[in-house]
N, C-alpha and C positions, 0 to 999 in steps of 0.2 A: 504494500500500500504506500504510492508514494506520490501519490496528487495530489488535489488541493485539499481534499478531505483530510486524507493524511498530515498534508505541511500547517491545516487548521486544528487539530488533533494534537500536533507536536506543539503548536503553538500555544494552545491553552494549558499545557505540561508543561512548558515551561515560565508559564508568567504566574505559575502558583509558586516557584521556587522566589526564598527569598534572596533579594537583589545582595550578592555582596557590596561594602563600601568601596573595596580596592579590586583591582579588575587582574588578579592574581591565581594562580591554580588555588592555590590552599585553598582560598577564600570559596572561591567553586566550589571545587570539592567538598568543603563545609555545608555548602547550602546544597546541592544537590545529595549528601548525606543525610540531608534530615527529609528527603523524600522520601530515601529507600530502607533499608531494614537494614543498614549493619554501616560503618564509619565505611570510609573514602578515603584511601592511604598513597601520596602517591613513591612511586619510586623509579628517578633519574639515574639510566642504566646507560655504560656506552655498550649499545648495542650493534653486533654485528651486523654489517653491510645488508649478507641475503634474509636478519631478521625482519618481522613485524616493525613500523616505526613505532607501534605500540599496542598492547593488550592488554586484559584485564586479568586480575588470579583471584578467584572466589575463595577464602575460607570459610568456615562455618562463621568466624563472628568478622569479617571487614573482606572489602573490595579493596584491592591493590592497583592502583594503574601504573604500569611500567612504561616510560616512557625513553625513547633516546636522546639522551641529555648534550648529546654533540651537536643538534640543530641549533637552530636561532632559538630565539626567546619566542617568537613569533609563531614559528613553526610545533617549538613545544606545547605553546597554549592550545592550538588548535590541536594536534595529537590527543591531548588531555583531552577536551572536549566532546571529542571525537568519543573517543571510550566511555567515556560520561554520557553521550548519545545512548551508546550500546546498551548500557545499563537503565535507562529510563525509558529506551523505549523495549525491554524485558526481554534483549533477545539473550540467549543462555550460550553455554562456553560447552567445550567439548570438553566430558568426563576424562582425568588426568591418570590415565594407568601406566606410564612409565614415570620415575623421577627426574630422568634428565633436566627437561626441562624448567622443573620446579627449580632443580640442583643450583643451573647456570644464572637462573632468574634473580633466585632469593636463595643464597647460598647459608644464609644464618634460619631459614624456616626451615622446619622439619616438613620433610615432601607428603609425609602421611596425614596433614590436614589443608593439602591445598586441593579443594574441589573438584576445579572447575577452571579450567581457562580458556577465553575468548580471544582470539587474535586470527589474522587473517590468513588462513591457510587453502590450500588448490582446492577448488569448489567452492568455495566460502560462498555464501547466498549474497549477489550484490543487490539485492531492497537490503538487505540489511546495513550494506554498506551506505547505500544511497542515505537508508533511514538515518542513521548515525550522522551524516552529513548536515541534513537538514536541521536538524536537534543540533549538528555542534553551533552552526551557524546560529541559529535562534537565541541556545543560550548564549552565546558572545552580546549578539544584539541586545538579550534584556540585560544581562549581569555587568553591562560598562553603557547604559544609557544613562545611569545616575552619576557616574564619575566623570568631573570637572572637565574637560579638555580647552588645550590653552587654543588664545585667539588667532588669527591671521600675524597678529604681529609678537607673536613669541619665539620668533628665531626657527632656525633650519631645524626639521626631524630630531627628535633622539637616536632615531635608528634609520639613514635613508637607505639601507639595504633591503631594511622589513619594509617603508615605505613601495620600493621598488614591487618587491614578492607581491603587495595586497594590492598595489593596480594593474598588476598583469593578473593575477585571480580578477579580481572585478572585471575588467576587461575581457576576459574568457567567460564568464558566466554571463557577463551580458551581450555577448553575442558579438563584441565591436573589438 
């Protein structure tokens, strides 16, 4: 499901989350935690090349989101998001029957209470992906519409690299 019904669906999920003050993963992950049933942990991993940029690791009491901490700042929010998507919009993670995984992930968790992990592997259902997209995007838009942004005449970018990355995304998504 991933048209307007859908993108009005994700939309109403996510304007019940409350709005962080600061437009930071934590702060997400905080409030998107108190929609779901168990905390929102994340963990900045340099993750290899042909891995996932990120996924999620279910244990019985918290959600883990592993992210690759080598990107931009920019790139990491939206990763996060992204998995934060996953999780809201209730899509579930493949049952974890070898360690490895668990091992290289989260080498100080003991493997025998990680659930469940969600990341993008051959076949992966893209609505799912798509869905994720559209929820990361929403929540970006509601959780940094309350945070201050300076004027026209506050000097050059903080970051004109991420500036560069979010007008070719926009530009790509809007068709120009």
């Amino acid at each position: 499901m991933t048209g307007w019904r859908a993108r009005r669906r994700f939309a109403r999920l996510v304007a019940d989350i409350p709005a962080p003050t600061t437009p930071d993963c934590d702060a997400l992950c905080r409030a998107v935690a108190e929609r779901l049933d168990r905390p929102v942990h994340l963990l900045p991993l340099p993750l290899p090349p042909d891995a996932p940029c990120g996924l999620v690791i279910t244990t019985p009491n918290a959600h883990h989101v592993a992210y690759d901490n080598r990107t931009s700042p920019l790139h990491q929010r939206h990763i996060v998001a992204h998995e934060l998507g996953h999780l809201l919009a209730g899509h579930t993670g493949q049952p974890v029957g070898g360690t490895d995984l668990a091992r290289l992930l989260m080498p100080t968790l003991d493997p025998a209470v990680v659930t469940s992990v969600l990341g993008r592997v051959p076949g992966y259902d893209e609505r799912a992906e798509t869905e994720a997209e559209i929820i990361a995007d929403l929540l970006w838009r509601h959780t940094t519409r309350h945070v201050p942004r300076p004027g026209p005449d506050a000097g050059p970018a903080a970051d004109p690299a991420a500036a560069a990355v979010v007008d070719r995304i926009r530009r790509s998504l809007d068709g120009g």
